[in-house]
C-alpha positions in Angstrom: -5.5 7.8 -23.7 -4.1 5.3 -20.9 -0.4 4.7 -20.5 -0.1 1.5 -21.2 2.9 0.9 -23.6 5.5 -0.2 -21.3 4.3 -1.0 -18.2 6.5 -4.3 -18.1 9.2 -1.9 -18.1 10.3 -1.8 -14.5 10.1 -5.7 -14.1 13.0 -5.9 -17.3 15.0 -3.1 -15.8 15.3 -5.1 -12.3 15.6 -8.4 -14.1 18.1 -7.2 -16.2 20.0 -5.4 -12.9 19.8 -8.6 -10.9 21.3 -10.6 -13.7 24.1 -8.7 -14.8 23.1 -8.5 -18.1 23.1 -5.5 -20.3 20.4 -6.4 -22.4 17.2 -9.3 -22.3 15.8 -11.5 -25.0 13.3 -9.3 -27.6 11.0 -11.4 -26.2 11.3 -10.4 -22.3 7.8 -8.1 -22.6 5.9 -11.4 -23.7 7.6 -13.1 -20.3 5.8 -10.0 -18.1 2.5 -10.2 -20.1 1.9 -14.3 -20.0 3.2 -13.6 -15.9 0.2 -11.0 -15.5 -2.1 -13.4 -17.3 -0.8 -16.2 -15.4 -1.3 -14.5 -12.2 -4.7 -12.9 -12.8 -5.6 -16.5 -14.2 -4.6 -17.9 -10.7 -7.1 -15.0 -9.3 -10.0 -15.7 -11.0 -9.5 -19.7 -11.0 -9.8 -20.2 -14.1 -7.7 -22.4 -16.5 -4.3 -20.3 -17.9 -5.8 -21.5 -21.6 -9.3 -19.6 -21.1 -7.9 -16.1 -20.5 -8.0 -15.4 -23.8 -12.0 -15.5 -23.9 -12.8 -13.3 -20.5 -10.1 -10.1 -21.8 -11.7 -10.3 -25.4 -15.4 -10.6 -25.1 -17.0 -8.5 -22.8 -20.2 -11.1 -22.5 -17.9 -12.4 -19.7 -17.6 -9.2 -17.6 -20.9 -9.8 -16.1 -20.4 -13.9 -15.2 -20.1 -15.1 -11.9 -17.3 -11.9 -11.2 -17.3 -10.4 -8.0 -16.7 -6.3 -7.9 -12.9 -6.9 -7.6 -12.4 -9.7 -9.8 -14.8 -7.8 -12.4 -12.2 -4.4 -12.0 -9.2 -6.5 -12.3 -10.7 -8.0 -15.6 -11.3 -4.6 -16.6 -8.0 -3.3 -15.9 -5.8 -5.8 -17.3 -8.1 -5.4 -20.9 -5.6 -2.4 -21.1 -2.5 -4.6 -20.5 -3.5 -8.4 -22.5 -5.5 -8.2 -25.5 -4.7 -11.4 -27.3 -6.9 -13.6 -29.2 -7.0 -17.1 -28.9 -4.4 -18.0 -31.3 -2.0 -15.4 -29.8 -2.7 -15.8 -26.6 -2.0 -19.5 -26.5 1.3 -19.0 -28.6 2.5 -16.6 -26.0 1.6 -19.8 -23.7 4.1 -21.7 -25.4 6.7 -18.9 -25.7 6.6 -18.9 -22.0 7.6 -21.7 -21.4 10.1 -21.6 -22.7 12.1 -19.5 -21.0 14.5 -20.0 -18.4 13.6 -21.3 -15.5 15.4 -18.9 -13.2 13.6 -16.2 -15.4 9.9 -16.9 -14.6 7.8 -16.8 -12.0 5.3 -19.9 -13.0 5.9 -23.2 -14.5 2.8 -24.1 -16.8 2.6 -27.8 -17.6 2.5 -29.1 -21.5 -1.3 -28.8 -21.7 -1.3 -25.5 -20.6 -3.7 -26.1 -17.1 -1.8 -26.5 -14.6 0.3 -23.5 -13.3 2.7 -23.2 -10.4 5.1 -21.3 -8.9 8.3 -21.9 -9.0 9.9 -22.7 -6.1 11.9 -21.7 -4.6 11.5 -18.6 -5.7 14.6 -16.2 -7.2 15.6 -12.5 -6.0 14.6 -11.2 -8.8 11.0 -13.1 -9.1 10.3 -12.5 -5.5 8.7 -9.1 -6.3 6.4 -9.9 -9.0 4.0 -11.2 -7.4 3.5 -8.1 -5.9 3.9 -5.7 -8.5 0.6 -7.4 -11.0 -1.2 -7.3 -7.6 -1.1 -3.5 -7.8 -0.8 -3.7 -11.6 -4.5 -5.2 -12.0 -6.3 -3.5 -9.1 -4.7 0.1 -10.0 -6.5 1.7 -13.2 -3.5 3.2 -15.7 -2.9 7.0 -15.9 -3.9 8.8 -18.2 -1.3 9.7 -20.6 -1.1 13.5 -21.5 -1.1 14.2 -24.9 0.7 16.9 -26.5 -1.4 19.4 -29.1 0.1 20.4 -32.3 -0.7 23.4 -33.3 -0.8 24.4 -37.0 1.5 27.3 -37.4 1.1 30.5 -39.6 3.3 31.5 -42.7 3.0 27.2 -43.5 1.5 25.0 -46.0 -0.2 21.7 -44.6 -1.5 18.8 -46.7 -4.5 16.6 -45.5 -6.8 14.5 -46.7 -10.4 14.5 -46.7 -13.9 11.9 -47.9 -16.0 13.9 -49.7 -20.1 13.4 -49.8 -19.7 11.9 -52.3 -17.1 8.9 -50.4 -14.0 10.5 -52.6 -10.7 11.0 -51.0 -9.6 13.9 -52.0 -6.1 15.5 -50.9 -6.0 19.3 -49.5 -3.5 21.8 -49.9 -3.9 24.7 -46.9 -1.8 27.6 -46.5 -2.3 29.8 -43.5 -1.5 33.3 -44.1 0.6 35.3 -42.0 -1.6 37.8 -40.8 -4.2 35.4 -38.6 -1.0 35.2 -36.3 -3.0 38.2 -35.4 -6.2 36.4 -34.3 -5.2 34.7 -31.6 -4.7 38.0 -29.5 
């Protein structure tokens, strides 16, 4: 698996440090998301309202892309994956927000987008940071094993041949601690 969950993270912890605040709107990761969109939008010149189409349907990968347009597509697929309907809600969301908390104004009809200007501290760097975002492919998240241990009882559940579900009671006796040496 990629690391993806909270990449918006260090844009809210510097907004939230250049503000004073102790704490953002729930909605702040929707504001760093619609940003990314926004900005990779402005990248591939394409309308803010048509993103929706080129993350979700991979027919679109192989359009008139060049190499780096076609990795940055790829690479925010990790980050945005709205559909249509939530994609353009997230539109509206974003504009509504503060002013001195985005980085783009987006007109009523969702097609044209500018930057704000002039810019604020704490905007300044955002610009910047979805640049690397979208032309840097996300980690890969290490993912930690459990192992089943002896002397325990585990349930699980399994589809039989015959499509049952069927629940499973498994104890694991003490003495194949010993198999492992």
């Amino acid at each position: 698996m990629r690391k993806t969950n909270q990449w918006w993270r260090p844009l809210y912890d510097e907004l939230k440090s250049s503000l004073g605040k102790t704490d953002l709107p729930d909605s702040s990761p929707s504001l760093f998301r619609v940003e990314c969109g926004l900005w990779l939008s402005g990248q591939l010149n394409i309308l803010p309202d048509s993103l929706w189409a080129i993350i979700g349907m991979t027919d679109f990968i192989d359009a008139k892309w060049n190499n780096k347009e076609q990795r940055m597509i790829s690479i925010a697929r990790y980050y945005l994956n709205d559909d249509r309907h939530s994609w353009r809600n997230a539109l509206e969301l974003y504009r509504n927000f503060e002013p001195e908390l985005r980085l783009y104004d987006l007109s009523e009809d969702l097609a044209t987008v500018s930057l704000i200007y002039p810019p604020s501290a704490h905007t300044l760097k955002r610009d910047s940071f979805y640049s690397t975002l979208l032309t840097t492919p996300p980690s890969f998240q290490e993912m930690e094993k459990n192992i089943a241990a002896v002397g325990r009882s585990y349930r699980y559940k399994v589809k039989t041949q015959d499509k049952l579900r069927v629940t499973r009671d498994v104890f694991l006796p003490k003495d194949w601690e010993t198999l492992n040496t």
